[in-house]
MMTF fields as JSON, N, C-alpha, C and O atoms, coordinates in Angstrom:
{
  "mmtfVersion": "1.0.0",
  "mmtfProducer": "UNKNOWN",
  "numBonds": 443,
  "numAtoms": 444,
  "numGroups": 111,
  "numChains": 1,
  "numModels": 1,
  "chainsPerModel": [1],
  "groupsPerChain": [111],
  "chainIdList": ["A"],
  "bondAtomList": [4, 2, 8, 6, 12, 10, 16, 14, 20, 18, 24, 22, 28, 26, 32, 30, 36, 34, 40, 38, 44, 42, 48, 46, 52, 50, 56, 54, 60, 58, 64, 62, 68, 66, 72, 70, 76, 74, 80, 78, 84, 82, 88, 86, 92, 90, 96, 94, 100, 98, 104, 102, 108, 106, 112, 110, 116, 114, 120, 118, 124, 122, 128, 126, 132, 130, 136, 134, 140, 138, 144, 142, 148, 146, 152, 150, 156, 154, 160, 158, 164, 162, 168, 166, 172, 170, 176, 174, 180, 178, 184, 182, 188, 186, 192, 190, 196, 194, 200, 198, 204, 202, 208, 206, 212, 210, 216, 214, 220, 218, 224, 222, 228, 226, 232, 230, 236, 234, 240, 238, 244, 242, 248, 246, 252, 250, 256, 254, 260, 258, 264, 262, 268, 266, 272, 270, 276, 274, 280, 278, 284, 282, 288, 286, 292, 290, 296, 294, 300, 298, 304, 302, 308, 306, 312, 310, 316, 314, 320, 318, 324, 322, 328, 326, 332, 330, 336, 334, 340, 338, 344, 342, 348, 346, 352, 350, 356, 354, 360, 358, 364, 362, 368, 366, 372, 370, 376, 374, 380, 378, 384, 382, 388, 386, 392, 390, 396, 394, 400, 398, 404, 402, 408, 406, 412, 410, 416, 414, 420, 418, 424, 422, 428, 426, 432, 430, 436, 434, 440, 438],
  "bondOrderList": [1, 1, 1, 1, 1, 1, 1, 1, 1, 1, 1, 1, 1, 1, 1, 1, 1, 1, 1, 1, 1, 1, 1, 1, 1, 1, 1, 1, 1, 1, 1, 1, 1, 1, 1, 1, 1, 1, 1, 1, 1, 1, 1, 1, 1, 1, 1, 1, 1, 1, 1, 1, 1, 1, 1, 1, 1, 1, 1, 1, 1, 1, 1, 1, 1, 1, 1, 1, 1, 1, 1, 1, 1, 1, 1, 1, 1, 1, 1, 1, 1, 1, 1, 1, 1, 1, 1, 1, 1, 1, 1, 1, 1, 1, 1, 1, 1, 1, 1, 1, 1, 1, 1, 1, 1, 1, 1, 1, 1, 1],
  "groupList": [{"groupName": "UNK", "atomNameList": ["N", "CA", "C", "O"], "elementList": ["N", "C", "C", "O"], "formalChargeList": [0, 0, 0, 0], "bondAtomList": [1, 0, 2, 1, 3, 2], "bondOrderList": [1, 1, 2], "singleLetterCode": "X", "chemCompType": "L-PEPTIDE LINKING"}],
  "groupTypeList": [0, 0, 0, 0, 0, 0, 0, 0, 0, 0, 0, 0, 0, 0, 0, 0, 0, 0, 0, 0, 0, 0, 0, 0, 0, 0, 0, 0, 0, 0, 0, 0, 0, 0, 0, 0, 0, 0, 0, 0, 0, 0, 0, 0, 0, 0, 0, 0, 0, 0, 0, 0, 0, 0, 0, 0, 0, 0, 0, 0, 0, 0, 0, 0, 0, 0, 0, 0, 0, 0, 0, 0, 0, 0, 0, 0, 0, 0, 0, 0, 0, 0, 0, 0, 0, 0, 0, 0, 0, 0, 0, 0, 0, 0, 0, 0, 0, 0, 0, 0, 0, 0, 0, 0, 0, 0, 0, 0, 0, 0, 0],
  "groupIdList": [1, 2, 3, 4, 5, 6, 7, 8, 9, 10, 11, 12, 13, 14, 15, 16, 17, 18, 19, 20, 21, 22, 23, 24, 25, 26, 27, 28, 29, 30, 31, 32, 33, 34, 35, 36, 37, 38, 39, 40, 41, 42, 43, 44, 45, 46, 47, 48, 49, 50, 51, 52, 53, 54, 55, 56, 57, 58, 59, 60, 61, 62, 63, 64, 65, 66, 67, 68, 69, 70, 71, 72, 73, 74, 75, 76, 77, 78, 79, 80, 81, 82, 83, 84, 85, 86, 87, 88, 89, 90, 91, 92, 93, 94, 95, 96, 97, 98, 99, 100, 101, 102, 103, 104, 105, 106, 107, 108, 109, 110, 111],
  "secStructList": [7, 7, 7, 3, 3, 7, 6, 6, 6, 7, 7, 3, 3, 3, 3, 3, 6, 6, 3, 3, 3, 3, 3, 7, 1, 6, 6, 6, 6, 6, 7, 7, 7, 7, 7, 7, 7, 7, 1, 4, 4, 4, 6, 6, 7, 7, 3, 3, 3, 3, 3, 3, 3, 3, 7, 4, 4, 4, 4, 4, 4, 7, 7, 2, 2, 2, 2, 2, 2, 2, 2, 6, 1, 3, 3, 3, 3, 3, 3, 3, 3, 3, 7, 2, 2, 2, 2, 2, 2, 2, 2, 2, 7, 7, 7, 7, 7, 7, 7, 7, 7, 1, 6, 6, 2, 2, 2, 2, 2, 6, 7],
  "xCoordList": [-12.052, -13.342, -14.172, -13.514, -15.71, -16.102, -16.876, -17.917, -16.606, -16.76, -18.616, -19.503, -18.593, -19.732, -20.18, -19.419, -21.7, -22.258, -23.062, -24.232, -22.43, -23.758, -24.98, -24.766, -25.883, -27.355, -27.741, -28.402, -27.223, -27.703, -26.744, -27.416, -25.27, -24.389, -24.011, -23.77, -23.967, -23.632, -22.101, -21.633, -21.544, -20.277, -19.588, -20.236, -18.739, -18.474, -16.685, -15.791, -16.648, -15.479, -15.494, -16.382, -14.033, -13.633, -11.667, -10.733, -11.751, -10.723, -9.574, -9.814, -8.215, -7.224, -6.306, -5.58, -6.303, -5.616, -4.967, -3.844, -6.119, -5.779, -5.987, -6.258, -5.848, -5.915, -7.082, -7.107, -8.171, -9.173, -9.317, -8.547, -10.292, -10.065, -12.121, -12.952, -12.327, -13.453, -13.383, -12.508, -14.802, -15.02, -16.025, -16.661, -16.194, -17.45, -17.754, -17.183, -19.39, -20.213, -19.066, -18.53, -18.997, -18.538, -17.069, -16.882, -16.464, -15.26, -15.238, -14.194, -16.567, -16.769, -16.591, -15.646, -16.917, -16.866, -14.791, -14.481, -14.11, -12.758, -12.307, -11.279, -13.155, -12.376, -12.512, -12.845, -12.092, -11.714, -11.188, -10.53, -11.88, -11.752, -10.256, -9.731, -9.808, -8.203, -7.807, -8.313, -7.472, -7.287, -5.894, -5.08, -5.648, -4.159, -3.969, -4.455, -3.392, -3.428, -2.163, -1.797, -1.486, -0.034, 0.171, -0.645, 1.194, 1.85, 1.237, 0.406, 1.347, 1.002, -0.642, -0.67, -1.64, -2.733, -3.349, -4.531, -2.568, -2.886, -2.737, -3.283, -1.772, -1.513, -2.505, -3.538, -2.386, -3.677, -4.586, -5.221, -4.665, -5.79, -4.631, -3.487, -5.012, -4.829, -5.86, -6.958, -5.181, -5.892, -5.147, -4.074, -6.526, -6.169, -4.796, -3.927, -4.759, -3.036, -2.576, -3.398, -1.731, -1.068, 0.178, 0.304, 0.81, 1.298, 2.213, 1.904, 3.49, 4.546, 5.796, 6.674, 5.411, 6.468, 7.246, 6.937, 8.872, 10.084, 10.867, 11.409, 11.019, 12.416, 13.07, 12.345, 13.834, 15.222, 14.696, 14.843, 13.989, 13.766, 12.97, 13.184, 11.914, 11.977, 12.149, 11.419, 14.05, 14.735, 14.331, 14.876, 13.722, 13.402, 12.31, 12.185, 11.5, 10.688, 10.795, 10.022, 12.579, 12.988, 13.619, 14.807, 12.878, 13.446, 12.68, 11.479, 13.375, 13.205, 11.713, 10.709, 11.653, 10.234, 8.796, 7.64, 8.953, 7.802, 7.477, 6.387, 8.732, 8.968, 8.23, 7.824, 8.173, 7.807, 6.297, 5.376, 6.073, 4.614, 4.007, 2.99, 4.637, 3.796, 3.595, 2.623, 4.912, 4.679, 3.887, 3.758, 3.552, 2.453, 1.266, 0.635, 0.424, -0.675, -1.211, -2.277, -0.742, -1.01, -1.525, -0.716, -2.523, -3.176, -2.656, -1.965, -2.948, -2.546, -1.264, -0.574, -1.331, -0.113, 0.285, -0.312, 1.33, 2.432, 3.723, 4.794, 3.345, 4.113, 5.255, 4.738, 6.224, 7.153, 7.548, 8.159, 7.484, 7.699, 8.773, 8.873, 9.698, 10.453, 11.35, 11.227, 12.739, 14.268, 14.88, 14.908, 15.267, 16.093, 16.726, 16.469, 17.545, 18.666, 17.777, 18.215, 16.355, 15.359, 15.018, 14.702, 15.108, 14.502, 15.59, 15.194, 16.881, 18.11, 18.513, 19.114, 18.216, 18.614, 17.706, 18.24, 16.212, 15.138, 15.319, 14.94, 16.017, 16.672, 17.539, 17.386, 18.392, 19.992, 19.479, 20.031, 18.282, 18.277, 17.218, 16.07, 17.988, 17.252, 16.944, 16.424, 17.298, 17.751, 16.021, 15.05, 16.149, 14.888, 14.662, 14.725, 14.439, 14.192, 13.21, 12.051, 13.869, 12.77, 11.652, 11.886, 10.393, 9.162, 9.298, 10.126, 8.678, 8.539, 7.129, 6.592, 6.676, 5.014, 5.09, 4.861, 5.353, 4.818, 4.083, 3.54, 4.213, 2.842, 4.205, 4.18, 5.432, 6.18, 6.231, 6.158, 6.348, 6.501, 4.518, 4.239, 3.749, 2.459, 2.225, 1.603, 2.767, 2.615, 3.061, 2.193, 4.658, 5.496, 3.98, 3.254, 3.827, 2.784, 1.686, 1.47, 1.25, 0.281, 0.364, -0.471, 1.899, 2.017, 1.989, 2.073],
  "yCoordList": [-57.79, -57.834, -58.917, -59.906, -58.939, -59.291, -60.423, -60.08, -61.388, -62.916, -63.416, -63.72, -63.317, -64.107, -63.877, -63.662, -63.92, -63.778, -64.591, -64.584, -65.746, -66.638, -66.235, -66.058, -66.192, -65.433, -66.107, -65.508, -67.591, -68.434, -68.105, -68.169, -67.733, -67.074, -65.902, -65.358, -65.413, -64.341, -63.681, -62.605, -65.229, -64.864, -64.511, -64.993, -63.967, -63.058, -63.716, -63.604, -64.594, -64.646, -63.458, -62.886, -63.125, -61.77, -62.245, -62.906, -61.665, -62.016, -60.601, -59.522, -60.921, -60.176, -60.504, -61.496, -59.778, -60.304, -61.871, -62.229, -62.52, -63.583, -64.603, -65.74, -64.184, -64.598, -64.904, -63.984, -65.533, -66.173, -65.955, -66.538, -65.076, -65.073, -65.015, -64.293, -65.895, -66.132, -65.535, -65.679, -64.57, -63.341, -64.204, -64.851, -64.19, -64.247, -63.167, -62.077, -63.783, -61.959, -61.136, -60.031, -61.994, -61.115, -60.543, -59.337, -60.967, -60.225, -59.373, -58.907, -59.095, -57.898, -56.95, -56.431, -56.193, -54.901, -54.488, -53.299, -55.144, -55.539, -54.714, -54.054, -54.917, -54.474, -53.005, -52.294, -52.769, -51.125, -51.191, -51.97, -49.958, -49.671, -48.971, -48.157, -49.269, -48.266, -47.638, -48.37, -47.122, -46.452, -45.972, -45.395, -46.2, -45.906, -44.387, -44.104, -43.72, -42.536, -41.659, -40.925, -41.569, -41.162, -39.82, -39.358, -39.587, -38.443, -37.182, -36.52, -36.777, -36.332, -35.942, -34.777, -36.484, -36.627, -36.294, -35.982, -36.361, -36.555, -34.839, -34.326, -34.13, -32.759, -32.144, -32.282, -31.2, -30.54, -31.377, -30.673, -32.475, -33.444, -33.874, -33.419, -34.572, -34.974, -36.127, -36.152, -37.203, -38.456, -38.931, -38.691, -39.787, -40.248, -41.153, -41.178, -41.733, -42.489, -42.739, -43.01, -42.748, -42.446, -44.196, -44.538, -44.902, -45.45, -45.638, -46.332, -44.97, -44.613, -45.655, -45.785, -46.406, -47.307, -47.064, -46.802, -47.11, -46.579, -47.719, -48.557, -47.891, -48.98, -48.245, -47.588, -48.34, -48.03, -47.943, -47.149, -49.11, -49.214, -48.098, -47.999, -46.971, -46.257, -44.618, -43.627, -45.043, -43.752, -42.269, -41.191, -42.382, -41.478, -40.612, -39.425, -41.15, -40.454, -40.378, -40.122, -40.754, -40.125, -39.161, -39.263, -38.025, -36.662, -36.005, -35.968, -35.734, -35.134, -34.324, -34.742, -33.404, -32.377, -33.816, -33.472, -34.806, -35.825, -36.389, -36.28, -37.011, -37.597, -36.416, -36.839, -35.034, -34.249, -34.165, -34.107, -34.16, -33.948, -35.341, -35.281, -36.249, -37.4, -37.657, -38.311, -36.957, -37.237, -36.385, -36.534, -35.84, -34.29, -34.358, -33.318, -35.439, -35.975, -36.838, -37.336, -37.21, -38.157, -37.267, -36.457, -37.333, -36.01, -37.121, -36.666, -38.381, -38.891, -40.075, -40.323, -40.716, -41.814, -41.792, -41.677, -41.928, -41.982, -43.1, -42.961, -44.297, -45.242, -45.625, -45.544, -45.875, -45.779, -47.181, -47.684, -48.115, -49.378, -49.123, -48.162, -50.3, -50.663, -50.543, -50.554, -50.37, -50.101, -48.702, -47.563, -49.145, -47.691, -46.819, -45.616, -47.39, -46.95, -45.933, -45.114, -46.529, -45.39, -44.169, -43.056, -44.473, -43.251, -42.594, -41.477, -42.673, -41.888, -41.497, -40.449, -42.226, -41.987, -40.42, -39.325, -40.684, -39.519, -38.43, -37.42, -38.436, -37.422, -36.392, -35.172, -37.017, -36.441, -35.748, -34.702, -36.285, -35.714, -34.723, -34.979, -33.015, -31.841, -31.281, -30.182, -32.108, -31.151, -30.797, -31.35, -29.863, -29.311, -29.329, -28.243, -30.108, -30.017, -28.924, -28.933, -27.689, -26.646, -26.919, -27.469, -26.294, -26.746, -26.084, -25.204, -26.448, -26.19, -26.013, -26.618, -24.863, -24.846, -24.076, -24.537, -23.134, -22.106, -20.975, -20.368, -20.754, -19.616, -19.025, -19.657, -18.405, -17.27, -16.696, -15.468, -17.354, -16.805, -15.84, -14.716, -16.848, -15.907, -14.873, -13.87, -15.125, -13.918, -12.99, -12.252, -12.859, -11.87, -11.58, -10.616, -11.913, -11.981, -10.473, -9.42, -11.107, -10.276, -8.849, -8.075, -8.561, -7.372, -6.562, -5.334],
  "zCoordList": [29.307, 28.684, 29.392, 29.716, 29.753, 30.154, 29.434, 28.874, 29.388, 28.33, 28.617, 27.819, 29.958, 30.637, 31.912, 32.856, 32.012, 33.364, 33.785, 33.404, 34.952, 34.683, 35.962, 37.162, 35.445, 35.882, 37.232, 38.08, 37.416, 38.431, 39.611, 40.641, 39.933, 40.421, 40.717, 41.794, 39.201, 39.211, 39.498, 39.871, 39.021, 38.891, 37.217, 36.287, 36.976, 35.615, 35.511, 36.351, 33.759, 33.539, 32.839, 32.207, 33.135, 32.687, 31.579, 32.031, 30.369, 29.687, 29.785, 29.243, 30.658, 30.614, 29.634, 29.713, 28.784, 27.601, 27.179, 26.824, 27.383, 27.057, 27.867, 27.479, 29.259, 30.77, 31.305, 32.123, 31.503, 32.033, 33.083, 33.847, 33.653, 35.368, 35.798, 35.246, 36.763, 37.192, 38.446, 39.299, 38.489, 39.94, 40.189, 39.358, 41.818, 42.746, 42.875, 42.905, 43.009, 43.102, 44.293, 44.211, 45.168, 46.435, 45.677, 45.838, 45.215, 44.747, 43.677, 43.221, 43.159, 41.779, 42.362, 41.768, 43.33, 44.293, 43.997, 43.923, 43.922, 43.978, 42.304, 42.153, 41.408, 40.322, 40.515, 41.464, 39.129, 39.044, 37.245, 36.555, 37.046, 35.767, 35.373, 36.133, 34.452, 34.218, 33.225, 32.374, 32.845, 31.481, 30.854, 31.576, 29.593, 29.313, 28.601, 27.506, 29.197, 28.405, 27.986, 28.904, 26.936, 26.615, 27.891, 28.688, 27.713, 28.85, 27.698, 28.321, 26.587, 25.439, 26.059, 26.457, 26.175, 26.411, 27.37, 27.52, 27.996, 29.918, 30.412, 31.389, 29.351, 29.876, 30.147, 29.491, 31.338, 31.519, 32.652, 33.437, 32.758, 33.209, 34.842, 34.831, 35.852, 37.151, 37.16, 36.604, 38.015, 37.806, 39.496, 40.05, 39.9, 41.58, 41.453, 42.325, 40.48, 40.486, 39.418, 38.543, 39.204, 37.443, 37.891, 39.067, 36.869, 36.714, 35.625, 34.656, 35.742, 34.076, 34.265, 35.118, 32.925, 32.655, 31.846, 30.684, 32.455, 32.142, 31.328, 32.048, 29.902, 29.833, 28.453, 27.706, 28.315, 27.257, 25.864, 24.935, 26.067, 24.469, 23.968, 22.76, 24.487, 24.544, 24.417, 24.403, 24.303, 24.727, 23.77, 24.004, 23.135, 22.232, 23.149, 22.849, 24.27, 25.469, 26.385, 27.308, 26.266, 27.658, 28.187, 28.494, 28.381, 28.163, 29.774, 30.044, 30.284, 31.724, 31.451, 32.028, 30.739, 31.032, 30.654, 30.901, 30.274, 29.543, 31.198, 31.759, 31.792, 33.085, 34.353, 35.436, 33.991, 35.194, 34.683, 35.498, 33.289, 32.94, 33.864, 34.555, 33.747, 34.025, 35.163, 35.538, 36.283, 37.101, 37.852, 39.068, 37.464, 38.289, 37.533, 37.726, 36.426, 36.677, 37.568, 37.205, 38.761, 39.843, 41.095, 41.546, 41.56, 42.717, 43.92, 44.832, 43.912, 45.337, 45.607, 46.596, 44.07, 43.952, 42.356, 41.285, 42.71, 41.446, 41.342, 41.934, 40.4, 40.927, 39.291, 38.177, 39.4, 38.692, 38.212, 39.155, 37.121, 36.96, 35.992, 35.229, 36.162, 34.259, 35.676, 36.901, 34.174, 34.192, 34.82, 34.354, 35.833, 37.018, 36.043, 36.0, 35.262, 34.23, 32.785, 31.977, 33.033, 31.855, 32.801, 32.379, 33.965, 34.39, 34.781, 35.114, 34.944, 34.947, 33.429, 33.191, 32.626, 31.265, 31.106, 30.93, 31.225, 31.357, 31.766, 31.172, 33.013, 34.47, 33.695, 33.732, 33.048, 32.584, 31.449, 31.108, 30.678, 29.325, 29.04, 28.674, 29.351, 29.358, 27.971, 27.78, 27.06, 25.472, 25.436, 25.953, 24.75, 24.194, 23.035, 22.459, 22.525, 21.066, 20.719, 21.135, 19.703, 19.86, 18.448, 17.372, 18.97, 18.606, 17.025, 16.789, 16.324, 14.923, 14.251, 13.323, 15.127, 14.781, 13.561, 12.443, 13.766, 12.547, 12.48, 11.557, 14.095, 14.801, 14.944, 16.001, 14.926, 14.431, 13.258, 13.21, 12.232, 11.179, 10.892, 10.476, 11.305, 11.076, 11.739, 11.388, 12.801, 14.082, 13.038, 12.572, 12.432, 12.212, 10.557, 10.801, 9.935, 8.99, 9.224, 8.622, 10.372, 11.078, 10.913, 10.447, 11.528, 12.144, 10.718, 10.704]
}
């Protein structure tokens, strides 16, 4: 968040969660906007670089098809952070938990 701009400079403290960081004009060109968006969310959508953080704690989203969704929202870079051992945990785990909508039973309704 952007705290301050002083008008005579034109340099901008900017607050990273908590973190204090002072830009020169010449180094504003340097930021970049980012955005967090669940794997859930993102379906459908492609983004110039995606960034998915992997750790254990977790394990309840780590299920191989979440890991391929995420990784095929990235059109040019796709970079992988956390724990090696979440993203093998992810790898191994194909179960499908089957969906529980309720668009069968209406379908069958229909007919």
């Amino acid at each position: 968040m952007v705290l301050e701009v002083q008008p005579e400079t034109g340099n901008m403290l900017i607050d990273f969660d908590g973190t204090r960081v002072e830009f020169e004009r010449s180094e504003q060109s340097d930021l970049q906007l980012a955005y967090a968006v669940s794997i859930h969310k993102s379906q459908g959508s492609e983004f110039p670089a995606v960034v998915i953080p992997l750790l254990r704690q977790h394990s309840i989203m780590l299920a191989r098809n979440l890991i391929y969704t995420a990784i095929t929202r990235g059109r040019k870079q796709v970079i992988l952070v956390g724990d090696p051992t979440a993203y093998a945990m992810a790898v191994r785990n194909i179960s499908d938990s089957g969906r529980i909508t309720g668009l069968l039973p209406r379908l069958k309704e229909e007919i």
